[in-house]
C-alpha positions in Angstrom: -17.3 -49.5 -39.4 -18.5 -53.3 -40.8 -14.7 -54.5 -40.5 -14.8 -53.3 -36.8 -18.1 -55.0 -35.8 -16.9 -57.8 -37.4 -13.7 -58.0 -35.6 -15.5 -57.5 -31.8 -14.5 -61.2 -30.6 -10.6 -60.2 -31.6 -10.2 -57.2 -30.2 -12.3 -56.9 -26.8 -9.4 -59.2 -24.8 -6.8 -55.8 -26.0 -9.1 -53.6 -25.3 -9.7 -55.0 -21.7 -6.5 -55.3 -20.9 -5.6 -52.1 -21.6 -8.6 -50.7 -19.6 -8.0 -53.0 -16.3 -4.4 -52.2 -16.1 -5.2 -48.5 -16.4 -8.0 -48.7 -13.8 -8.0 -52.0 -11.7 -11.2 -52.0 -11.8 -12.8 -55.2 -13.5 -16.8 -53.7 -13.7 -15.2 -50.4 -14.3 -12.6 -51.9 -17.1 -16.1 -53.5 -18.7 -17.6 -50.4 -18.7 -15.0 -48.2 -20.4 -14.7 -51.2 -23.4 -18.3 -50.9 -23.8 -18.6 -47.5 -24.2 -15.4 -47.5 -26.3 -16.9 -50.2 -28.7 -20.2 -48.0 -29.1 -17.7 -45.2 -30.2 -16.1 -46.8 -32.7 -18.8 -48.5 -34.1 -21.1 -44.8 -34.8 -17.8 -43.1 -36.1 -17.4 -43.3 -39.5 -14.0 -42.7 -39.6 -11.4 -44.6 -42.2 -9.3 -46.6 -39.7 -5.7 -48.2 -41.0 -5.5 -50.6 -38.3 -8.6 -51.6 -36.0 -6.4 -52.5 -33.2 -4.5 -49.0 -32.9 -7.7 -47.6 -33.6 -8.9 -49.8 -30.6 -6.1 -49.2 -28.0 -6.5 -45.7 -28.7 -10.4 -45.0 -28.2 -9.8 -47.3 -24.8 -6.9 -45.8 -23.6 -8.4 -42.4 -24.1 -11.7 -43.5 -22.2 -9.8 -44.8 -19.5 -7.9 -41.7 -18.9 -10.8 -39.7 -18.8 -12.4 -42.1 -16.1 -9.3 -42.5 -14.2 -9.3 -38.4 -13.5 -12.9 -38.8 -12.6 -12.2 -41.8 -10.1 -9.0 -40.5 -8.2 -11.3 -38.4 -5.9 -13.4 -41.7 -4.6 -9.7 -43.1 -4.4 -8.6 -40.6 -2.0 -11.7 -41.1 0.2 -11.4 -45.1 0.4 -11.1 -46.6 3.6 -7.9 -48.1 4.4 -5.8 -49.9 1.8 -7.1 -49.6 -1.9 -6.8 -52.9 -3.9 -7.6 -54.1 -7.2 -10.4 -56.2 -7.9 -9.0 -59.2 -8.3 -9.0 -61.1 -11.7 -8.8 -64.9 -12.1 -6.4 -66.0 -14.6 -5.5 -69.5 -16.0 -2.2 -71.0 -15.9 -1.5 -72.1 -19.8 1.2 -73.5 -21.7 2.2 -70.2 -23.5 5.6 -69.0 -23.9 7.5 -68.5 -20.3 8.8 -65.9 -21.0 5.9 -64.0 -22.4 3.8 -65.3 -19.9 5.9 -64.1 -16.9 6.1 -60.6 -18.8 2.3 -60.7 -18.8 1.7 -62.3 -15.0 4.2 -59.1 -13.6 2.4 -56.2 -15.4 -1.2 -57.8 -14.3 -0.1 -58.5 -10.6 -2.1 -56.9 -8.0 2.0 -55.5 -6.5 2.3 -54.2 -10.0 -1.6 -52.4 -10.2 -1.2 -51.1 -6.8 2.4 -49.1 -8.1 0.9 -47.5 -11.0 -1.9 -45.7 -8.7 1.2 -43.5 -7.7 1.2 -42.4 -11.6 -0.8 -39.5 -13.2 -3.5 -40.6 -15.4 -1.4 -40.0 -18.7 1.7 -41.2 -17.1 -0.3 -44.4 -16.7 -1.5 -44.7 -20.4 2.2 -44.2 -21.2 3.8 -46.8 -18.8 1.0 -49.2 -19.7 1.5 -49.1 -23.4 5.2 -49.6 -23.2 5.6 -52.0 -20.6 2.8 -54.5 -21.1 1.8 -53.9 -24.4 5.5 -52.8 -25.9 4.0 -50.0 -28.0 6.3 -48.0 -29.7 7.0 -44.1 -28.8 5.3 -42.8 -32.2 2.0 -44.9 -31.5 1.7 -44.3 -27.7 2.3 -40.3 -28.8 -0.9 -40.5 -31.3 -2.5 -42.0 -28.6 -1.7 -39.7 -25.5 -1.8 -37.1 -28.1 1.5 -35.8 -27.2 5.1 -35.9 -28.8 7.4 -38.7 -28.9 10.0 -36.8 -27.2 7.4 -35.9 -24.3 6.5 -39.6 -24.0 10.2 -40.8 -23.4 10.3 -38.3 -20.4 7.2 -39.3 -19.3 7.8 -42.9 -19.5 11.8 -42.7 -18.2 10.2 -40.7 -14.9 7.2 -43.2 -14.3 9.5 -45.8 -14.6 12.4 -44.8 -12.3 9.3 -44.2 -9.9 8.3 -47.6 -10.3 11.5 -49.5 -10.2 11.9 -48.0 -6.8 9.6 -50.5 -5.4 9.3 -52.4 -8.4 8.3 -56.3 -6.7 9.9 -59.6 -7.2 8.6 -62.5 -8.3 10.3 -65.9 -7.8 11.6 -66.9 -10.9 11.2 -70.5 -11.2 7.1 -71.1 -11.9 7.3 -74.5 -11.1 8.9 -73.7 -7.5 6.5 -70.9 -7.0 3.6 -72.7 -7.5 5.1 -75.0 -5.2 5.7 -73.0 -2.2 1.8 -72.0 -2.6 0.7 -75.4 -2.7 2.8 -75.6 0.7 1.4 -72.2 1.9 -2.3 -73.8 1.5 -1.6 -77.2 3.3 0.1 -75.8 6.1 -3.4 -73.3 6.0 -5.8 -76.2 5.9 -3.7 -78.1 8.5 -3.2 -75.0 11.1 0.5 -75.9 10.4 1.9 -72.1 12.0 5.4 -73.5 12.1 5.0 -74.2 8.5 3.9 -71.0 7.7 6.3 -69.4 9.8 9.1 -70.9 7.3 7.5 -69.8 4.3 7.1 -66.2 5.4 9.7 -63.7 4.5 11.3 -61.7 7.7 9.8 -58.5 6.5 6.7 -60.1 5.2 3.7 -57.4 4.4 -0.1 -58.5 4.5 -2.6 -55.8 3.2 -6.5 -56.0 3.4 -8.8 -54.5 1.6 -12.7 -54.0 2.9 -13.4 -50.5 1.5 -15.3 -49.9 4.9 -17.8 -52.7 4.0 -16.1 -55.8 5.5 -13.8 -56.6 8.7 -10.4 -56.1 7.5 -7.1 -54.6 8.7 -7.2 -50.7 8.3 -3.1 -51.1 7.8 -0.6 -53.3 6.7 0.7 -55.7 9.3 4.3 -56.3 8.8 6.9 -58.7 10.0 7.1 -62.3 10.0 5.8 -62.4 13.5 2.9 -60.3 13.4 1.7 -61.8 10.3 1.9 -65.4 11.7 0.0 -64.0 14.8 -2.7 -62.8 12.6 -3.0 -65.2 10.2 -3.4 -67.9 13.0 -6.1 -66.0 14.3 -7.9 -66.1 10.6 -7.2 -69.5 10.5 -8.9 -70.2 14.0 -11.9 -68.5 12.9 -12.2 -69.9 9.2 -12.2 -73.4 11.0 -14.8 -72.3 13.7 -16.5 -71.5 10.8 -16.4 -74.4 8.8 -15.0 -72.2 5.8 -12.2 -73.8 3.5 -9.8 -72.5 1.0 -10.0 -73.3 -2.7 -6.5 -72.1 -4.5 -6.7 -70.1 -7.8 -4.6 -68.3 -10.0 -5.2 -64.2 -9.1 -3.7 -61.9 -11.3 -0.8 -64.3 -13.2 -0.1 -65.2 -9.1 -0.7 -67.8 -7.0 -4.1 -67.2 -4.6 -6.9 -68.6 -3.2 -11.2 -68.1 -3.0 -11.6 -67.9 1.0 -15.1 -69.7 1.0 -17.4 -69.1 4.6 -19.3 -72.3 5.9 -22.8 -71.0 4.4 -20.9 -71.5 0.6 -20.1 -67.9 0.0 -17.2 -66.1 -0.9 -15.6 -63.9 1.7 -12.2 -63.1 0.0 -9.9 -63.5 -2.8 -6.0 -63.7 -1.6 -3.1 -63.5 -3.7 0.5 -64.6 -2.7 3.5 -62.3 -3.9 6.6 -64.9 -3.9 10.2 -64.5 -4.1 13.2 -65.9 -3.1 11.8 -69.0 -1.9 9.7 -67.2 0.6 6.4 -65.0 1.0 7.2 -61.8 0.6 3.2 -59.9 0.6 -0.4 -61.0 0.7 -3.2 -59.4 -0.5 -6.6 -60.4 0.7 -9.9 -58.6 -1.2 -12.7 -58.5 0.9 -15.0 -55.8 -0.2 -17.8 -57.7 -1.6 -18.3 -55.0 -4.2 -15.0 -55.9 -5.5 -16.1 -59.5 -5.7 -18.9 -59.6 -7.0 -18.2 -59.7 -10.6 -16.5 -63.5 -10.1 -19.8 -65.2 -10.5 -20.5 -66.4 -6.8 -22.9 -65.8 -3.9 -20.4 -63.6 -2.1 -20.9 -62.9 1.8 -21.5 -59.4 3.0 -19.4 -59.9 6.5 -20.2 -57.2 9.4 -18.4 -53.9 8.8 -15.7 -53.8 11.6 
C-alpha cells in the first residue's frame, strides 16, 4: 500500500469529513480516520482508486462506531450537540461553498441523528459528497436499488425540518456582526430586532456545565435569557470573539480568567435569527486548542 502512504496528506481532509458528518464528533471523527488509515495501510489489497478505497474503509468504521455510540446518545443530558468545528471563510466557489457550509451546519448534524447508522452513510455520501448510487452501494454493501429507497426515505425525513440559511453571505455575515455589537453593547432592543418570532436557543452541557436542560423558544423568552447571559458575562469580565462554526456565523464565549466557556453558532434566515446553538460541555471543547473552563454543573 506505498501509493496509499504516500497519498496520507490528500486524502485525510475526505476521510474526515466523511467521519465528522457521520458522527459529529471531532475526537471521535479523529479516531475512526486513524484507525481506518492503519487498515488500509496493513491490507495488501490492489486498490483502483485510493479515494473510494478511502471513503469506504471510513464510512464503514464510522458505521460501526456510530451503532456502538447511540446508547451513550440516549443517556445524554439534555440537548445533544455536535462538537463544534471552526471553519474558515475562503474565496471558493459560492455555490460549492454554501453546499458545503449546509451539510456541515450544526442544524444539519443534529437532523441526521434522527437517521439509522446506514441511512446516514447513505444520505452523507449523496448529499455532501454527491456519490453516485453504484459507489455508495459497494460501500454500504447493499444494492443500488436498496440505496435509492434508503436515501429517498432519509431524505423526505430530513426535508421535513430541513433549516434555512439566509441566502446572501454577505448579508448574513452582516446581521452576525450586528448580533455581536448589540451583545458587547447590552443593546436588548437590538437584539430583539434580529431575533425571529419563533426563535429557538438550545444548550448543550452534557450534565457537566450550567446550561438549559430544554430549548427556550420565542422571541421573548430568548431575549429574557440572553440578557441575563449577558449580565453575567459582563459581571464577569468575559467577552465575545466571533468565529466561523461549522460554515456559520458564531462566536468563542471567553470567561474573565481567559478560558473558553462556549462556542455559539448563529442559524440565519430571512434577515433574522432563527436558532442558536451554544456548546458548553468542556469535553466537547476541548479539542479547539484552548484552556477551556470547567463551569459548576447546574
Amino acid at each position: 500500500m506505498t501509493d496509499i502512504a504516500a497519498r496520507h496528506d490528500e486524502l485525510r481532509p475526505l476521510m474526515f469529513s466523511i467521519a465528522y458528518r457521520m458522527l459529529g464528533q471531532v475526537s471521535e471523527a479523529e479516531d475512526v480516520v486513524q484507525d481506518a488509515w492503519l487498515r488500509m495501510q496493513n491490507d495488501d489489497t490492489v486498490v483502483r482508486s485510493a479515494e473510494a478505497y478511502a471513503s469506504t474503509v471510513t464510512t464503514r468504521l464510522a458505521i460501526d462506531h456510530l451503532r456502538s455510540a447511540r446508547v451513550r446518545r440516549e443517556a445524554y443530558v439534555g440537548p445533544w450537540l455536535p462538537e463544534p468545528l471552526l471553519t474558515t471563510p475562503s474565496d471558493a466557489d459560492p455555490a460549492v461553498r454554501a453546499e458545503t457550509a449546509d451539510t456541515l451546519s450544526m442544524a444539519f448534524l443534529v437532523l441526521l441523528e434522527s437517521l439509522s447508522p446506514v441511512e446516514r452513510a447513505v444520505f452523507v455520501l449523496r448529499e455532501a459528497f454527491g456519490y453516485g448510487y453504484d459507489r455508495i452501494a459497494a460501500v454500504v454493501e447493499k444494492s443500488e436499488a436498496n440505496c435509492r429507497q434508503i436515501f429517498g426515505r432519509a431524505r423526505s425525513r430530513i426535508d421535513e425540518r430541513r433549516p434555512r440559511f439566509e441566502a446572501s453571505r454577505a448579508r448574513r455575515d452582516e446581521l452576525a456582526r450586528r448580533f455581536f455589537a448589540a451583545c458587547d453593547q447590552g443593546d436588548l432592543a437590538g437584539l430583539e430586532r434580529l431575533l425571529a418570532t419563533d426563535v429557538v436557543f438550545y444548550g448543550d452541557g452534557g450534565g457537566q456545565a450550567r446550561a438549559v436542560r430544554r430549548p427556550v423558544e420565542g422571541r421573548v423568552p430568548v431575549l429574557r435569557f440572553l440578557g441575563a447571559l449577558l449580565r453575567q458575562g459582563a459581571a464577569q469580565g468575559g467577552r465575545i470573539e466571533p468565529v466561523e462554526v461549522n460554515g456559520q456565523p458564531g462566536a468563542r464565549l471567553i470567561g474573565g480568567d481567559g478560558r473558553l466557556v462556549s462556542v455559539l453558532t448563529l442559524d440565519i434566515a430571512d434577515g433574522h435569527i432563527q436558532a442558536m446553538r451554544n456548546v458548553l460541555n468542556p469535553d466537547k471543547l476541548r479539542h479547539l486548542g484552548s484552556p477551556v473552563a470547567e463551569p459548576p454543573v447546574e
